[in-house]
Every structure is written in C-alpha cells, then in structure tokens.
N, CA, C and O atoms as CSV, one atom per row, in Angstrom:
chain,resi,resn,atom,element,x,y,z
A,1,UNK,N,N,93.777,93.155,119.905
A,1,UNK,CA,C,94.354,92.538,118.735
A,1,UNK,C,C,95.849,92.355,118.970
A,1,UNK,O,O,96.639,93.194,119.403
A,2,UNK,N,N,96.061,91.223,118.637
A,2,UNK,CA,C,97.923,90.798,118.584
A,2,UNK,C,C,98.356,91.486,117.967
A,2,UNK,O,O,97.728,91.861,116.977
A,3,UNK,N,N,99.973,92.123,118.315
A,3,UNK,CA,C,100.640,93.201,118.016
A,3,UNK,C,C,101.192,91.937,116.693
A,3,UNK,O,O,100.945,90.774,117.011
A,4,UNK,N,N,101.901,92.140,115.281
A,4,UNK,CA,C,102.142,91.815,114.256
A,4,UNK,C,C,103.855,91.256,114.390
A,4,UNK,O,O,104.663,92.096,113.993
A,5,UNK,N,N,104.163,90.578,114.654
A,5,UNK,CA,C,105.679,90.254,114.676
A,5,UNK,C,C,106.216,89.857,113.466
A,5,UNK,O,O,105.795,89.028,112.660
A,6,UNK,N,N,107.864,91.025,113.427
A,6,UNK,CA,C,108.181,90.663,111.810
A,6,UNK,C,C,109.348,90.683,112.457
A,6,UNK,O,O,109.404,91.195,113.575
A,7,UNK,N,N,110.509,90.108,111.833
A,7,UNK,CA,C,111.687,90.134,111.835
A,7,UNK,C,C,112.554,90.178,110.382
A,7,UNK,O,O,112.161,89.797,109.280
A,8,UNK,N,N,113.603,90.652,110.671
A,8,UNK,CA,C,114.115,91.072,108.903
A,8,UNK,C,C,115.936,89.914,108.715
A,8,UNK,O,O,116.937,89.697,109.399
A,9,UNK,N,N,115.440,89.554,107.498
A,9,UNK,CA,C,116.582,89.140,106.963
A,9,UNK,C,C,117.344,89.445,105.512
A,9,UNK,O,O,117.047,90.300,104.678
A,10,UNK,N,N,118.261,88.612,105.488
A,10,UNK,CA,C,119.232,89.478,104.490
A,10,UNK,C,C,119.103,88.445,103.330
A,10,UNK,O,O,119.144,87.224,103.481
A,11,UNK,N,N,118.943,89.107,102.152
A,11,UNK,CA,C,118.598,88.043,101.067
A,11,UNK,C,C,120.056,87.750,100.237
A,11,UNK,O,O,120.078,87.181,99.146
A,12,UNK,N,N,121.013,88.136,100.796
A,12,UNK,CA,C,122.256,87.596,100.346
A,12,UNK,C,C,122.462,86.155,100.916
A,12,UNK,O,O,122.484,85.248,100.085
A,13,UNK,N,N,122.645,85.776,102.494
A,13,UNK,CA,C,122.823,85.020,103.199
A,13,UNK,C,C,121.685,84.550,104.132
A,13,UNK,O,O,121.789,83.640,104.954
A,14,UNK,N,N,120.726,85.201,103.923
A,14,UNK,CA,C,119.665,84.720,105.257
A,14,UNK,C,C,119.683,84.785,106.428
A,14,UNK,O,O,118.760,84.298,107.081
A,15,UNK,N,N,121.191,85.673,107.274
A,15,UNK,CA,C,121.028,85.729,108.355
A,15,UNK,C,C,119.558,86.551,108.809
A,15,UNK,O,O,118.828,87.234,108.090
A,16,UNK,N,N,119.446,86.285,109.970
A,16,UNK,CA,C,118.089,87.245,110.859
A,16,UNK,C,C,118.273,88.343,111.588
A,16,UNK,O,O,119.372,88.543,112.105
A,17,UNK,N,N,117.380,89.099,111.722
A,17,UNK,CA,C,118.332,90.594,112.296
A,17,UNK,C,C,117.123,90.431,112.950
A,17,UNK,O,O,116.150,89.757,112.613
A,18,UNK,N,N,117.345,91.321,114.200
A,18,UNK,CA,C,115.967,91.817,115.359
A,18,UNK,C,C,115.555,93.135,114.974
A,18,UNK,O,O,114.590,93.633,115.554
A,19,UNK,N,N,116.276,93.893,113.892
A,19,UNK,CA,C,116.042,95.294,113.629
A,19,UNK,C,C,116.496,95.055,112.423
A,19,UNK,O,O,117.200,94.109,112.069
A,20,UNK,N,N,115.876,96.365,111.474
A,20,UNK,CA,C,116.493,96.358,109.790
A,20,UNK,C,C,117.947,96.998,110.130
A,20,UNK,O,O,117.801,97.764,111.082
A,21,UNK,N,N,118.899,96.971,109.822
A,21,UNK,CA,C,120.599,97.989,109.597
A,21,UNK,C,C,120.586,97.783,107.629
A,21,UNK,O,O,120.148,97.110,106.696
A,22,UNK,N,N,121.167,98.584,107.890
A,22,UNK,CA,C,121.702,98.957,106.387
A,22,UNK,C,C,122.634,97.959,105.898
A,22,UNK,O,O,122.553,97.554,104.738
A,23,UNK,N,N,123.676,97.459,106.856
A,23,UNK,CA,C,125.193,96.241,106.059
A,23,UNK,C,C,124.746,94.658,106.899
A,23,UNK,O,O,124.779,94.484,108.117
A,24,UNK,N,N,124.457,93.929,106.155
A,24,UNK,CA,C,124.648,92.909,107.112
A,24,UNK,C,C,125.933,92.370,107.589
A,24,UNK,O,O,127.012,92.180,107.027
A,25,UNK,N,N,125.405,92.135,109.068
A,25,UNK,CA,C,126.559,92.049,109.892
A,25,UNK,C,C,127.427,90.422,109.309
A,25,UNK,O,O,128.658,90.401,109.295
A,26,UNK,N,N,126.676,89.265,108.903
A,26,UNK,CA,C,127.447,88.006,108.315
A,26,UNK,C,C,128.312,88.548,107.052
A,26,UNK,O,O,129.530,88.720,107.094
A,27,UNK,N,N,127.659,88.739,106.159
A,27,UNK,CA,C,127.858,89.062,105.130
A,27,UNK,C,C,128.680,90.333,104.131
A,27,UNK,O,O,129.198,90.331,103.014
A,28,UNK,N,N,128.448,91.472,105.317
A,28,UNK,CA,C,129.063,92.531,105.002
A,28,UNK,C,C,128.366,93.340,103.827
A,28,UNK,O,O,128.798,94.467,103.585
A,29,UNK,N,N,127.055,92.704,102.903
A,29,UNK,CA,C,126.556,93.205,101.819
A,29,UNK,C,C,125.669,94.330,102.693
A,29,UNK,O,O,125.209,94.344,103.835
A,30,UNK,N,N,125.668,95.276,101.553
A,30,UNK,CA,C,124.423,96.562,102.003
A,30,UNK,C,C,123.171,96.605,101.217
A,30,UNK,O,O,123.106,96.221,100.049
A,31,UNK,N,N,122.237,97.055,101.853
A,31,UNK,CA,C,121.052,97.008,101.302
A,31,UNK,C,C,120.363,95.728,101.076
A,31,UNK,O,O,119.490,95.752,100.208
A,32,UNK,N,N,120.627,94.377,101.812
A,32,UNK,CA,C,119.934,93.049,101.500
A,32,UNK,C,C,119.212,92.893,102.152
A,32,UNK,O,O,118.235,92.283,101.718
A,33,UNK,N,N,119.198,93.251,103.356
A,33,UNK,CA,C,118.006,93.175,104.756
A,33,UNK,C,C,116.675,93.981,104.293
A,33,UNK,O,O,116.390,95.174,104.193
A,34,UNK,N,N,115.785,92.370,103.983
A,34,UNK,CA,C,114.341,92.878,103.984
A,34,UNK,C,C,113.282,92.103,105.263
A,34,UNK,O,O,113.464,90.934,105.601
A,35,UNK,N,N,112.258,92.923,105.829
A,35,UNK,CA,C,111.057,92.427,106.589
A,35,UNK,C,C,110.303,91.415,106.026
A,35,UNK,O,O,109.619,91.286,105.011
A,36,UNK,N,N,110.625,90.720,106.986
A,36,UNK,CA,C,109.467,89.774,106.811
A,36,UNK,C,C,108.518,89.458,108.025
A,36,UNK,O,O,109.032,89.311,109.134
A,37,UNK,N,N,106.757,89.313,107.824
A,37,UNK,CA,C,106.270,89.123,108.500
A,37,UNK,C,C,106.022,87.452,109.402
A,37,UNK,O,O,105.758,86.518,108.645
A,38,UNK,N,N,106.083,87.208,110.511
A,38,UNK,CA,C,106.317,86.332,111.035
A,38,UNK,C,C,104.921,85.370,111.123
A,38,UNK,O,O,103.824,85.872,111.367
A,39,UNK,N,N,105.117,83.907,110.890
A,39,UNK,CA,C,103.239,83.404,110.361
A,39,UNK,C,C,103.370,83.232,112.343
A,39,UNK,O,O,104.179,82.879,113.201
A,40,UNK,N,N,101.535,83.926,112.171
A,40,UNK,CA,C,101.339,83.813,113.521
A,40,UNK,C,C,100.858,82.449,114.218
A,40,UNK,O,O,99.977,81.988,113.493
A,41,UNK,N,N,101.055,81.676,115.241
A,41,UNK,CA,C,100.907,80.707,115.876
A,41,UNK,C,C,99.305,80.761,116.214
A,41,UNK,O,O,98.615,81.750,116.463
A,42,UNK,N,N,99.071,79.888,116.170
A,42,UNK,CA,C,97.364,79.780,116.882
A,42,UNK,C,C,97.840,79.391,118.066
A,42,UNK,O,O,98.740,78.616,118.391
A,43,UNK,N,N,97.089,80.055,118.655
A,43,UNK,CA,C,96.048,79.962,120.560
A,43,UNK,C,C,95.714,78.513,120.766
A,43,UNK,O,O,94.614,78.120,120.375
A,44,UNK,N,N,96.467,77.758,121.283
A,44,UNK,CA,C,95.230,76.515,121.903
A,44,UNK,C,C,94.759,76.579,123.258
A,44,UNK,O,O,95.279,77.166,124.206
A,45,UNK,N,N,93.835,75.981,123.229
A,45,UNK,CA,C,92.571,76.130,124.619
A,45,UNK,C,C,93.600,75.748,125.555
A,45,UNK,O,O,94.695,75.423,125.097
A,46,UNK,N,N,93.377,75.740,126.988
A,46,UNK,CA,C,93.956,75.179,128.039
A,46,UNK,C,C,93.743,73.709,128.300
A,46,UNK,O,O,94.365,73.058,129.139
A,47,UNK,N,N,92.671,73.187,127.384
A,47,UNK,CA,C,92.210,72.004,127.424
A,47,UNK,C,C,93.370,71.098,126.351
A,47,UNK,O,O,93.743,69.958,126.628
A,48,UNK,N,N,93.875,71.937,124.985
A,48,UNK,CA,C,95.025,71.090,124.389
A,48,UNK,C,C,95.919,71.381,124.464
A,48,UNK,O,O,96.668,71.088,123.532
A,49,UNK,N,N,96.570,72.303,125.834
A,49,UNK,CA,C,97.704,72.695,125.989
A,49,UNK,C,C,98.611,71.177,126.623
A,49,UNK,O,O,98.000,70.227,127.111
A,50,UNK,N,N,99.293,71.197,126.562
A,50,UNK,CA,C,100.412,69.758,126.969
A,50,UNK,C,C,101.948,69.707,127.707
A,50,UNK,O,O,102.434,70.817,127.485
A,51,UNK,N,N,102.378,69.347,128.054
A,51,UNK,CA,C,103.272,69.127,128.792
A,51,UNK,C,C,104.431,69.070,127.887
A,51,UNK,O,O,104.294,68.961,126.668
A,52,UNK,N,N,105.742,69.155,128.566
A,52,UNK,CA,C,106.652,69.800,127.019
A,52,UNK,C,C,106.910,67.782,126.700
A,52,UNK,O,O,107.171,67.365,125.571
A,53,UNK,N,N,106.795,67.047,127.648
A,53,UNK,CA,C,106.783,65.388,126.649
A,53,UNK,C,C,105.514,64.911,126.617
A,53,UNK,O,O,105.310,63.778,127.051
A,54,UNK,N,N,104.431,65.704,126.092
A,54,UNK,CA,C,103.364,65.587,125.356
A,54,UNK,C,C,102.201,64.780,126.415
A,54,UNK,O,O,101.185,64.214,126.012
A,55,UNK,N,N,102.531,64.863,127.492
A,55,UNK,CA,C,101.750,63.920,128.961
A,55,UNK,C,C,100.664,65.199,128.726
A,55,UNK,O,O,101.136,66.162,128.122
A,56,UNK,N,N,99.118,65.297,129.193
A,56,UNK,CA,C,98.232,65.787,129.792
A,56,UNK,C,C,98.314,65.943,130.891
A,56,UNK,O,O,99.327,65.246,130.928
A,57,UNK,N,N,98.183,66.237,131.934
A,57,UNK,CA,C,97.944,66.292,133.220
A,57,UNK,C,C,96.655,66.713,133.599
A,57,UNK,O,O,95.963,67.713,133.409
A,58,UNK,N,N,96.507,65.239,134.416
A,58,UNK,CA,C,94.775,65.115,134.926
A,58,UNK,C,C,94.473,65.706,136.631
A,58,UNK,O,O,95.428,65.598,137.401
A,59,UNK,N,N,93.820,66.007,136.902
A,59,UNK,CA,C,93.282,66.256,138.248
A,59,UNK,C,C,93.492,65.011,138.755
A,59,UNK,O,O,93.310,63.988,138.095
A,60,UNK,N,N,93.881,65.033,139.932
A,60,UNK,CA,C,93.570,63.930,141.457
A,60,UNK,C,C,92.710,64.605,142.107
A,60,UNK,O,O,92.620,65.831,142.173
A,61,UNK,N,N,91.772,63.457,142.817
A,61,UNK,CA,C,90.699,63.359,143.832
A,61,UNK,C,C,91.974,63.646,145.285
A,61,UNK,O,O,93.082,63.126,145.414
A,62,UNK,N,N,91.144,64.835,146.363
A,62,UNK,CA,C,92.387,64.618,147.055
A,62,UNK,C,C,92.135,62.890,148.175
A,62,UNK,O,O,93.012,62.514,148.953
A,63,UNK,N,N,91.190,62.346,148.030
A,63,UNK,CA,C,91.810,61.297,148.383
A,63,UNK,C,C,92.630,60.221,148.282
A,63,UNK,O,O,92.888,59.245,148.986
A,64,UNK,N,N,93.065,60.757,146.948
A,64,UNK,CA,C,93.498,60.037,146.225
A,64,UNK,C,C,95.364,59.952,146.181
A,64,UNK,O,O,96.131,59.123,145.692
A,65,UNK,N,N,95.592,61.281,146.967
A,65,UNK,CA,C,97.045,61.774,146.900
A,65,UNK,C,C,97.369,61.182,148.438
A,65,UNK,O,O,96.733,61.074,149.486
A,66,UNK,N,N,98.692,60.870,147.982
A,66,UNK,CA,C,99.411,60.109,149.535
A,66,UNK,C,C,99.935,60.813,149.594
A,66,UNK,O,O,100.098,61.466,148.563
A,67,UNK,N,N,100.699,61.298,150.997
A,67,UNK,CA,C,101.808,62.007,151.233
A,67,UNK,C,C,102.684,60.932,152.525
A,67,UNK,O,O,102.021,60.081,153.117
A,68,UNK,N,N,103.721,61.057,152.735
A,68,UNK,CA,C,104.360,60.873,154.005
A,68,UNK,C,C,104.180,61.718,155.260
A,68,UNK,O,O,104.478,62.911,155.195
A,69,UNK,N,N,103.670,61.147,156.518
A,69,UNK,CA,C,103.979,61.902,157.763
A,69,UNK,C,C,105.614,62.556,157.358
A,69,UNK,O,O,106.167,61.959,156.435
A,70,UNK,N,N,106.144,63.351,157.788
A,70,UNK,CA,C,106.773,63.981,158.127
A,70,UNK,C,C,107.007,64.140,159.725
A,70,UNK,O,O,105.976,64.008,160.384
A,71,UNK,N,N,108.091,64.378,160.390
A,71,UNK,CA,C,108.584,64.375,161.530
A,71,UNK,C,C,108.376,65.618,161.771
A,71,UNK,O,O,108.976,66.276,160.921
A,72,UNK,N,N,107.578,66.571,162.835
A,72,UNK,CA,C,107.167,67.861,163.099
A,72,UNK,C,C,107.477,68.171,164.122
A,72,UNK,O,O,106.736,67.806,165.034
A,73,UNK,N,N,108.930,69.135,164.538
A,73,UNK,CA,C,109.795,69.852,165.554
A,73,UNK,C,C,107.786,70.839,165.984
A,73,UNK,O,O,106.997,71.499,165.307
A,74,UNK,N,N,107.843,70.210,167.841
A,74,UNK,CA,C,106.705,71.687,167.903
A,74,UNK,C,C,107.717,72.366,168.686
A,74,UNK,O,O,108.856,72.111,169.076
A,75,UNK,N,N,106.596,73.665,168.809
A,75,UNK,CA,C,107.276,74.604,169.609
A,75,UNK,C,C,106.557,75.183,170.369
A,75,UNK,O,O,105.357,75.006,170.157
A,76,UNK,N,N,106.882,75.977,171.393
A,76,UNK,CA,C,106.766,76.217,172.211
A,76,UNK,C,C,105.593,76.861,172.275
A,76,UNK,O,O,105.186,77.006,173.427
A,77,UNK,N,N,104.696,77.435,171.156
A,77,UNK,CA,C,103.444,78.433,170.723
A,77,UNK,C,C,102.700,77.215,170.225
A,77,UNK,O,O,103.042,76.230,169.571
A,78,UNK,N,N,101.674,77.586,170.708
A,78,UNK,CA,C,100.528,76.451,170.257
A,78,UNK,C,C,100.023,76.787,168.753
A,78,UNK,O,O,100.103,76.077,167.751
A,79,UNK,N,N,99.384,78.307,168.928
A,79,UNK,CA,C,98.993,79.193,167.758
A,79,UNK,C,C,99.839,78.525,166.570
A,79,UNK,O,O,99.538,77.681,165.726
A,80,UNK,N,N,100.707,79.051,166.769
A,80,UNK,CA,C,101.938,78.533,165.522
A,80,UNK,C,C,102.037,77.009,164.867
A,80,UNK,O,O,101.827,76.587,163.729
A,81,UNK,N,N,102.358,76.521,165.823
A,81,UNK,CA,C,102.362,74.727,165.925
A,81,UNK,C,C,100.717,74.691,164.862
A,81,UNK,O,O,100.772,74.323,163.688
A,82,UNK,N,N,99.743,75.007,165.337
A,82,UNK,CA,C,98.113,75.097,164.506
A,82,UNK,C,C,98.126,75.571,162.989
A,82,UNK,O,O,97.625,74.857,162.120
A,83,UNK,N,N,98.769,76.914,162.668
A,83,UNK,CA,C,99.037,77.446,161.777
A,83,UNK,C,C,100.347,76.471,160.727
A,83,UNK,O,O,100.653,76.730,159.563
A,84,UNK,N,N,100.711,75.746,161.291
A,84,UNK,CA,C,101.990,75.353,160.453
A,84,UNK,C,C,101.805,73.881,160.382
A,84,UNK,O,O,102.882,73.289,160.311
A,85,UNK,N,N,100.648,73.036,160.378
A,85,UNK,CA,C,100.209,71.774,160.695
A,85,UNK,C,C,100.493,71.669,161.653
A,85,UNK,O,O,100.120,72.774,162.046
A,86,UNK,N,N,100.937,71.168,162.578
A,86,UNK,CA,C,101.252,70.904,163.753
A,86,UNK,C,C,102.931,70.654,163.917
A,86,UNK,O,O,103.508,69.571,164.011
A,87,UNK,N,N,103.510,72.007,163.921
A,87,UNK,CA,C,104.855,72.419,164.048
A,87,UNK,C,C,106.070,72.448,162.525
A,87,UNK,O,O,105.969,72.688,161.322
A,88,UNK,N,N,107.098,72.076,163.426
A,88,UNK,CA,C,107.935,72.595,161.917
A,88,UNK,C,C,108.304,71.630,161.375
A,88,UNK,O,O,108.551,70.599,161.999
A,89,UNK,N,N,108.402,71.717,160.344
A,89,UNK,CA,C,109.282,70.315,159.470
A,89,UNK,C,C,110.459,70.425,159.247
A,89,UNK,O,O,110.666,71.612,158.994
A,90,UNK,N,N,111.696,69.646,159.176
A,90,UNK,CA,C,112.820,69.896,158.977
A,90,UNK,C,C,113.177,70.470,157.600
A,90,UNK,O,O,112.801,69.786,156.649
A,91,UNK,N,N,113.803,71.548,157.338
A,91,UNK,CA,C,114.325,71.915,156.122
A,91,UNK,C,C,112.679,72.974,155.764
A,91,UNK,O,O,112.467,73.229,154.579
A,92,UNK,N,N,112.033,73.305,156.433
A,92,UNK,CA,C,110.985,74.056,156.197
A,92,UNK,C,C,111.093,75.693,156.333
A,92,UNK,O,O,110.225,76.495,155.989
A,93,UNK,N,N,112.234,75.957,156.855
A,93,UNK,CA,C,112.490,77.246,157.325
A,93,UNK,C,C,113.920,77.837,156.917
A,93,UNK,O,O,114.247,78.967,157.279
C-alpha cells in the first residue's frame, strides 16, 4: 500500500512547509500551520504513459533502423576487433 503524502500549510498566508513548526517562517504567525493530505495521483499503465511533448513512442522493426557505417580503427587482436564490431570507433573509448 502507498505510503499517504501530506504536507502542511499555514492558514494565515498559505505558505507550504515539508514539516509542521510552530511560527511560520513567511509570515511570522504561530500556530497557523495545519496538515493537509495530498490528493493521490493515479498509476497509468505503461501503455498511457507518454513522452513529456505528449509523442508515444512506437517500436521499430530492426530492419527498419538505418545506421551509418562508421570508420573502425582495428587492432592488432582479432578477439577484440570481433567483440567490438569489427574494431574501434572514433570517440568510442
């Protein structure tokens, strides 16, 4: 179960506090800082989650993705050169 998030403010001025204190710190009044419980957000699926400018993002087929050759420094180890596509790329290391 979700832990309950409240945060407290001051009913003189409305500032927000992360903790209750006794004086508010804007205002200087004592005793105005009351809890309030925070309305909880709903969960959306991963399916209506969105991109922060509201784009979806769909799967590509990988045939579908181009890339550029790249220019590949080999070296002197074959093993390596195999393991690393076939050698190094500039700015790869």
């Amino acid at each position: 179960m979700a832990k309950t998030k409240t945060t407290f403010f001051c009913q003189n001025c409305g500032t927000q506090h992360a903790k209750w204190v006794g004086q508010c710190g804007a205002c200087k009044e004592w005793n105005t800082i009351v809890e309030e419980v925070l309305q909880k957000e709903e969960k959306r699926s991963w399916k209506q989650a969105k991109t922060g400018r509201g784009i979806v993002n769909k799967p590509l087929k990988i045939i579908d993705i181009q890339t550029n050759p790249e220019e590949r420094i080999i070296t002197n180890n074959k093993e390596l050169d195999t393991v690393l596509g076939g050698g190094l790329v500039k700015g790869s290391v």
